[in-house]
C-alpha positions, 0 to 999 in steps of 0.5 A: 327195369331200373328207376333213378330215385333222387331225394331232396334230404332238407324236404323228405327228413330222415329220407323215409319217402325214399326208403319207402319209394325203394322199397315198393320198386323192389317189391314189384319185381323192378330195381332202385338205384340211387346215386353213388354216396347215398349209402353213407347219406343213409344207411338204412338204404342198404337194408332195404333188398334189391337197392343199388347205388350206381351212377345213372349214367351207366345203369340204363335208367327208365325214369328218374324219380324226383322226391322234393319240390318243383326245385328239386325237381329242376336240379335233378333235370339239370343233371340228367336231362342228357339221359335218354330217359323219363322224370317223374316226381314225388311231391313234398314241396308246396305246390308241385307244378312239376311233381305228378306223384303225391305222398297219399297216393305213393303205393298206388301211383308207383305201381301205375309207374311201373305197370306203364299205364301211363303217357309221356309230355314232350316238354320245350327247353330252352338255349341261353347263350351270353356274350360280351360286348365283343361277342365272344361267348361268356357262358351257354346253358339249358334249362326247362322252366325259364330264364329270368333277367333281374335287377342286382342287390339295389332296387335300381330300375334295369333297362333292357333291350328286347328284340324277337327274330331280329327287330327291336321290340321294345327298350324295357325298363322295370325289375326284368324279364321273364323268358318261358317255356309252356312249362314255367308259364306256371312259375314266375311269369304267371306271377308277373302276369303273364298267359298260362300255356298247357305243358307240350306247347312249344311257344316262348313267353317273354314276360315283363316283372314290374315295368315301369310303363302305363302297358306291360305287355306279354309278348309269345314268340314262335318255338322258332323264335330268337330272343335276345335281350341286349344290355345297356351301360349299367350301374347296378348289375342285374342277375340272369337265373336259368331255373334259379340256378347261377350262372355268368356275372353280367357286364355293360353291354352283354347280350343274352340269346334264347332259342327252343333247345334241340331236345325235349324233356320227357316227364310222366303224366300218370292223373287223368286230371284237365291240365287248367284244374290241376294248375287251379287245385295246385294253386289252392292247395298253396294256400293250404300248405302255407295256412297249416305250416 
């Protein structure tokens, strides 16, 4: 079988998590690939046996392994989420909510990964489309943790208009929304206070960050649900993130349309570890990380 590795060169120096990576693949009788140009990043991939630099588009991949941070991990899904395939991820990052495998336990994990002991999460992504006030189209992506509605460079307060399945919900003003899947409950929204959902759910969470009201209230909408959120007139332009990606430059008057995207997302699950304790031991482990940088 064939396994995408894709690595994050800023995270993993020298590229040795990856050369190691290839290497075990290689020894248990499956095929490293890695994308095209990775050659000349790092040579010394081309001395490890059985690697090959192709594009994964037209080499029948098995899984894409990640190696970085949970960013890492969102950019690599962006470019290949339309592959019939799985995702995985070695975690060099801080946290790793997104990442199953971890440096200790490379050797261990690959080979579970490459045995098949393992089971697979259908994860929810969403739709984002942006029109204009004329209604005409301006920009249409797809993303797996959220998308978030922020203020621009100056700290003025954005306002907002929610609207769920058609009625208005609330004319918010604050710092912006948060619009989740279960997947980045974990992220942002959790940060802005929002409900922590176990990864397959398919519920939508919209999630307030810093309302200026005396209730800031977390609204979860069905994985049926529209959400649209309409822009008044504005004088400081507030930023839309898919994954924390760029995407359109926002006008007066836009409106932004969220819906559950057809397909979902198949990551690994290798750990047998409750859901609710991982997210509690990542977190911690945040704290560590950062404590003995």
């Amino acid at each position: 079988m064939n396994y995408g590795i894709c690595s994050n060169g800023s995270r993993d120096t020298g590229y040795g998590t990856a050369i190691r990576t290839a290497q075990i693949i290689a020894s248990l009788g499956s095929t490293p690939v890695f994308e095209m140009g990775m050659d000349e990043e790092c040579p010394a991939l081309k001395e490890v046996p059985g690697v090959v630099f192709a594009d994964f588009a037209e080499s029948d991949i098995k899984a894409v392994i990640s190696i970085g941070g949970d960013g890492t991990f969102l950019s690599k899904v962006a470019k290949y989420r339309d592959l019939d395939t799985e995702f995985v991820g070695i975690n060099l990052g801080s946290i790793g909510f997104l990442n199953e495998i971890m440096f200790d336990d490379l050797e261990k994990d690959l080979g579970q990964l490459l045995s098949g002991d393992y089971s697979t999460i259908d994860r929810t992504q969403l739709k984002c489309d942006v029109y204009n006030k004329d209604g005409e189209l301006k920009g249409s992506c797809v993303c797996l943790n959220d998308i978030i509605i922020v203020r621009g460079a100056k700290p003025h307060i954005t306002t907002l208009v929610l609207s769920i399945d058609g009625q208005i919900i609330e004319r918010f003003r604050g710092d912006g929304l948060v619009i989740a899947t279960a997947t980045g409950s974990s992220a942002y929204s959790l940060s802005a206070g929002g409900p922590i959902l176990m990864p397959d759910m398919k519920d939508i969470i919209v999630t307030p960050i810093c309302s200026h009201t005396l209730n800031g209230y977390t609204y979860v909408a069905t994985s049926e649900s529209e959400i649209k959120i309409g822009l008044e007139k504005i004088e400081t332009v507030p930023l839309i993130c898919p994954d924390g990606r760029d995407f359109v430059e926002l006008e007066s008057y836009d409106s932004i349309v969220i819906k559950r995207y057809d397909k979902v997302l198949k990551t690994v699950c290798l750990k047998k570890d409750s859901f609710f304790s991982n997210v509690r031991k990542k977190i911690v482990q945040r704290g560590y990380f950062y404590e003995n940088r």
